[in-house]
N, C-alpha and C positions, 0 to 999 in steps of 0.2 A: 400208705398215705396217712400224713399226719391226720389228728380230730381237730375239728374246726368248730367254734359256736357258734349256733342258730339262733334265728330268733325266736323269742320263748310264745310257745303255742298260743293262737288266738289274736295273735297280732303277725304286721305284714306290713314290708315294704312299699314304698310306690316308687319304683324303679322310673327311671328316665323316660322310659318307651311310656308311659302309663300318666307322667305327672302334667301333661299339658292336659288330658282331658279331667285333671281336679283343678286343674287352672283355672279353665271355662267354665267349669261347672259354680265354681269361687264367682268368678268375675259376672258372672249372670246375675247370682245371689247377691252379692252387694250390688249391679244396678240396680233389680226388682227393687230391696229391702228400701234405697234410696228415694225413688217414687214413690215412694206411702212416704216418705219422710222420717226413718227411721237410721241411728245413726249406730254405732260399732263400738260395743260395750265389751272388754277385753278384762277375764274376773280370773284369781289364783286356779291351778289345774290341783291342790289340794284343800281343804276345806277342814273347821273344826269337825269332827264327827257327829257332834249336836245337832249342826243345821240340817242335815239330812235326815236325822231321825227325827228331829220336829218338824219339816215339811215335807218330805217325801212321805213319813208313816212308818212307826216301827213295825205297823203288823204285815207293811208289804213284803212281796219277794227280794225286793231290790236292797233292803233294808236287811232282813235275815239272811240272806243266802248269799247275794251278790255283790255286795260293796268290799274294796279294797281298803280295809283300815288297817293301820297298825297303831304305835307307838312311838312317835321322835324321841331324838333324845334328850327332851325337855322331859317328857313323861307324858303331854300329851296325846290325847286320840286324836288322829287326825285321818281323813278318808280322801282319797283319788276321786274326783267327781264323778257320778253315777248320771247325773245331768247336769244342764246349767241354768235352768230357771232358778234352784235355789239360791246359787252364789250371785245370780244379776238381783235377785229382792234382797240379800243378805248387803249385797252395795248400793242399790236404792236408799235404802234405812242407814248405813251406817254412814254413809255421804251426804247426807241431806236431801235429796233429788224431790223428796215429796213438797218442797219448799219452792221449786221450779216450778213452770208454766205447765201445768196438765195437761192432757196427757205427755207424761217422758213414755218414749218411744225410742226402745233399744233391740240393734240385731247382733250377734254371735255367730264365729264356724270356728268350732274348735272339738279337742278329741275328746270322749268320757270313758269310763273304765265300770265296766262288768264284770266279775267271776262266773260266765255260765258257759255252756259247752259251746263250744263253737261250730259252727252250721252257716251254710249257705245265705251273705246277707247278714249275719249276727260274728261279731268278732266281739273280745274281749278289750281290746281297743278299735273304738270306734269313733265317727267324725257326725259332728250334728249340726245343721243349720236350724236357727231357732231367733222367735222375733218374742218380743216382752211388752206390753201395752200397760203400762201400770197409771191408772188415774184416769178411768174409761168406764162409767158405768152402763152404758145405754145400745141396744141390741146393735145399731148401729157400728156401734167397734166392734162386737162381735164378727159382724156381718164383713168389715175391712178387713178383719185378721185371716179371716177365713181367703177373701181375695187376695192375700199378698202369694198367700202358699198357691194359690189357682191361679196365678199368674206367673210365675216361676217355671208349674209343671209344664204350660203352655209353652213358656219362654224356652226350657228345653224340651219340648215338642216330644212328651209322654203321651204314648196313646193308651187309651184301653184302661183308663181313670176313671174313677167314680168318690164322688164324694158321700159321705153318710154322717149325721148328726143326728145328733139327741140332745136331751136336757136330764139330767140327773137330779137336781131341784135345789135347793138352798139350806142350812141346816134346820130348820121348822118342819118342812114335807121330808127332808131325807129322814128325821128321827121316824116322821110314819111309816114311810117305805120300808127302812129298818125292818120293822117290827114284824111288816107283813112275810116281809124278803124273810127271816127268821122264821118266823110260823111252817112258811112252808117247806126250807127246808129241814126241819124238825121232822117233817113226815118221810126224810129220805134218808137219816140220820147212818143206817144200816148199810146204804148205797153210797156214801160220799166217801171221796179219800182223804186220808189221815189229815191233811194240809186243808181240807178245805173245811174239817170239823174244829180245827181248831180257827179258823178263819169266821166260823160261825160265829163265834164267841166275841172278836173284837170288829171285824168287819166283812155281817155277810155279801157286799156287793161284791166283794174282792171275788168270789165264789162264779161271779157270772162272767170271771176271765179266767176259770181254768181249763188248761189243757186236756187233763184227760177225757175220752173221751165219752165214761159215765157219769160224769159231772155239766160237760156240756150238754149230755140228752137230758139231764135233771134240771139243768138251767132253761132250757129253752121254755119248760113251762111255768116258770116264774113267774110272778107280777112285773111288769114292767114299772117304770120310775114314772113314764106319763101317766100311767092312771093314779098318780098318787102328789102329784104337783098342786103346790098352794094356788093360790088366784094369779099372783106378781108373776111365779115362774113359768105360772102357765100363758100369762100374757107374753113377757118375755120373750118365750120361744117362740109363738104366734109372730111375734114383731119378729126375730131372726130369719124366719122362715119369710117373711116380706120384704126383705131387703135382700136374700139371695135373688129372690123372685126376680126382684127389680133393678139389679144387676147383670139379672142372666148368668146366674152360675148355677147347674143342673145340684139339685141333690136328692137323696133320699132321704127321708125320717128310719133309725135304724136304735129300738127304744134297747136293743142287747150291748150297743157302746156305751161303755163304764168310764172306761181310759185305767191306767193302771197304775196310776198316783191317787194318794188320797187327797192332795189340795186342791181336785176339780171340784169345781159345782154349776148348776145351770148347764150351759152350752158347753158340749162336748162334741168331737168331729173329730175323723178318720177319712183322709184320701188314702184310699186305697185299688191295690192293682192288683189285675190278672194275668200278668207274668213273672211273677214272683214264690207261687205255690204256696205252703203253708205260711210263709213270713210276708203276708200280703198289704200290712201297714207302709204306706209310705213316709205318711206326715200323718200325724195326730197333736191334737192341741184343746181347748178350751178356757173357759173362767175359772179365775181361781180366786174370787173375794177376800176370803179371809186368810189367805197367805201372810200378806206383811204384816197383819196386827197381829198372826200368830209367832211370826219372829221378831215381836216389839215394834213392830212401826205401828205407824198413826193406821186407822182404817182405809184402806185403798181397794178401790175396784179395779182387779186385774186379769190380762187376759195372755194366752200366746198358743205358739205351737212350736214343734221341734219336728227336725226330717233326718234320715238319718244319709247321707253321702253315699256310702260304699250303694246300699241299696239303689239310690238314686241311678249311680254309675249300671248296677248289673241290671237296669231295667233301658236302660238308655242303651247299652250292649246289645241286648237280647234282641231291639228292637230296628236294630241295624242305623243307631244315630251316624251322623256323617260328622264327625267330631271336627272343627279346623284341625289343618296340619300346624305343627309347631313352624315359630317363622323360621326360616332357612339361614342357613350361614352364605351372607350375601357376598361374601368376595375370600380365598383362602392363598394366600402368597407362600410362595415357596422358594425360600433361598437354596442356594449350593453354597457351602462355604461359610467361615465365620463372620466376615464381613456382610456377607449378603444380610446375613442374618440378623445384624446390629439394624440392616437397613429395615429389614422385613419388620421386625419389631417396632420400629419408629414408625413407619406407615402404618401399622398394624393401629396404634395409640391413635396417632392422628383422627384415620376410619373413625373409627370409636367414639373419638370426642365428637364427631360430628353424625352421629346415631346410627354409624352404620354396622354392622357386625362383622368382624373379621379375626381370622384366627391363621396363626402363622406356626411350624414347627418349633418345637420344642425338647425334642424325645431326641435330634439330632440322627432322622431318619434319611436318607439317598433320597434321590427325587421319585423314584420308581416308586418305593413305599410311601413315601408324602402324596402323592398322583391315588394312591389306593386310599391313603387315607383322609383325603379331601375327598373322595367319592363317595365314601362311606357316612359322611357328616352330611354328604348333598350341597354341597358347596354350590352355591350358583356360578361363580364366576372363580378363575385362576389365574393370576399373578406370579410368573416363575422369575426369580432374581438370581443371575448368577455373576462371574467375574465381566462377562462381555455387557451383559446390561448392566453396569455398576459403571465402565467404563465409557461407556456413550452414552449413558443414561438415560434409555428408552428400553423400556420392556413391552410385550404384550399382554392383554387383556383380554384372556380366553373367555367367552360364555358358552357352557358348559350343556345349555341345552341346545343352541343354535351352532352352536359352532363359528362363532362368528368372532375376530379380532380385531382387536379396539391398540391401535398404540399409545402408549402412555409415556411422559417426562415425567422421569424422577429426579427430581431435585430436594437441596436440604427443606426440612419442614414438609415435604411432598408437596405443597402447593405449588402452581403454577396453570399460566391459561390452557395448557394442554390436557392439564391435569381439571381443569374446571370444564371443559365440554368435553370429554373425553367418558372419566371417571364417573362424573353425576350424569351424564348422560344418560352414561349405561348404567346406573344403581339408581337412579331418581326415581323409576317406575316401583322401588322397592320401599320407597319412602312411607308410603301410606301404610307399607305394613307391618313397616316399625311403628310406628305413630299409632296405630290402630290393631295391634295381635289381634284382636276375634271381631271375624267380618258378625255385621249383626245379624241377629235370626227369626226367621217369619213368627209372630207370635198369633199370626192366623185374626189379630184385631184391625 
């Protein structure tokens, strides 16, 4: 057997069988996004390598370890995006957008690219829905950003969700936090791994998202960022924590969520789920203030979150969703013969132009094999064409699940009155689902 090439690890197909439920899962996300009033901001899938090192953090992981950078052949660095809040603020600023009516309010679904091992839930190319609130200072936005992603999971009917927020504080309280967050781990210096001593040195918060697991038991007795929150931040949060309330969206106070960008500050939040095992982030998000005037824009108060899809799918799996069927191939004609088949195509066009779905041979299969292979696509309905129906010009109109036949006039252009109560007759009930591919879904509101 000859060698064939693969796809290069860490990434994966979405086969056919697979691609209607990222359809649905698409088509939900931009209704939600649409409801808040957020519209579909579409940014390059590579980036100068700068922007990511000034906004993501050169002392992150994503920044050392994981970003796909090379060299064009300009001679520039240029990086595969690692996410996309940088490249939506990098177009905010470089388009003007701050010069629009406040808040601009942008959503995203698109792939990003990590170098990390790949595991259950975490690929190397991966797909992220993500919303951007930029020119929104007041806990209030906070409070909306938080509901768009809580009305999404609802929307795809996640069970077993839990929201958890914190505040990380502003740069005033974070230099003290700082300092404290250092102090103590100073006393553990002995105890921490290699990554996370040198993490000390340029950001110990980074320290209270690592994995192993002597650094999580050294973290847990930390200071936390609430006990160290200025008056504003700490009002702030008070006010976020009032408008969940007063929305009715359950959450936790959870003062050990950091987020794992350094351009959070203040409101920070994590849905997360208990079907997923260790990769139990579904959606994470927050404030990010001083993002745009650290990539040269004006000052803007900014806020979002990102989810990542694959995971969205294997929890929607796990959980037995009832995903819609893709819509069916609503009628499959089957010539005998060349001729049949000139006709089969022109009816074929016709259907089409008039929304209906239909598919005719091609491969120049016998009827026997075309009968199998209209089965196999689920063809609702069967149209056989051969020399005697081309001659009288009446065929029949088998439905496939009834059994039941319908005769039809084929005439040039296929139209005709027989063909008008006949044909729409029997595919008129099918109209709404072209019109409408995904029946709506209980959002339990």
């Amino acid at each position: 057997m000859s060698k064939y090439l693969k796809s290069i690890k860490g990434t994966q197909d979405i086969l056919p069988a697979q691609s209607h439920k990222w359809q649905f899962i698409e088509h939900c996300i931009r209704e939600t996004a649409q409801l808040y009033g957020y519209s579909e901001i579409r940014t390059p899938v590579f980036e100068k390598t700068e922007l990511f090192a000034r906004s993501v953090g050169d002392a992150t992981d994503v920044v050392q370890k994981e970003m796909y950078t090379f060299d064009d052949k300009g001679g520039r660095s240029v990086t595969l995006r690692p996410e996309l809040t940088a490249g939506a603020a990098r177009s905010f600023i470089e388009h003007g957008l701050f010069n629009e009516a406040l808040p601009v309010k942008v959503y995203y679904v698109g792939g990003c690219y990590r170098y990390e091992k790949p595991q259950s839930g975490r690929l190397r190319e991966f797909h992220q829905f993500g919303i951007e609130c930029f020119g929104a200072a007041s806990a209030g936005a906070d409070a909306e950003v938080i509901a768009v992603a809580d009305r999404l999971l609802k929307r795809l009917s996640l069970k077993n969700i839990e929201l958890k927020i914190n505040s990380i504080g502003c740069p005033v309280c974070r230099a003290e936090y700082n300092a404290a967050l250092t102090a103590y781990f100073e006393q553990h210096l002995g105890s921490l791994c290699p990554t996370c001593i040198e993490r000390l040195e340029r950001n110990p918060m980074r320290i209270l998202d690592c994995k192993s697991p002597i650094c999580s038991e050294i973290a847990a007795g930390a200071p936390t960022t609430l006990e160290h929150l200025c008056g504003e931040c700490a009002e702030h949060f008070e006010s976020v924590k009032k408008y969940l309330t007063a929305m009715e969206i359950p959450f936790t106070v959870d003062p050990r969520i950091v987020r794992g960008l350094d351009y959070y500050t203040k409101t920070v939040f994590e849905f997360v789920s208990g079907d997923l095992g260790a990769q139990s982030t579904v959606c994470g998000g927050g404030r990010y203030d001083g993002l745009i005037s650290q990539l040269g824009g004006p000052d803007t108060p900014s806020l979002g979150f990102a989810m990542g899809l694959e995971r969205l799918l294997l929890i929607m799996e796990a959980q037995g969703f009832d995903f819609p069927a893709p819509a069916p191939i609503e009628i499959y004609i089957a010539p005998m013969g060349e001729e049949a088949a000139m006709k089969a195509a022109a009816l074929c066009g016709q259907l089409r132009a008039e929304g209906f779905s239909a598919v005719t041979d091609t491969a120049g299969r016998g009827l026997k094999a075309q009968m199998k292979y209209a089965d196999k696509l689920g063809a609702r309905r069967i149209l056989v064409i051969g020399d005697d129906e081309l001659k009288s010009g009446v065929a029949e109109l088998k439905d496939m699940s009834s059994g039941e036949r319908v005769s039809v006039k084929l005439k040039e252009g296929l139209v005709s009155a027989v063909y008008d109560q006949s044909i729409h007759a029997a595919l008129g009930e099918l109209t709404g689902a072209v019109e409408k591919k995904f029946p709506p879904v209980d959002t339990g509101m």
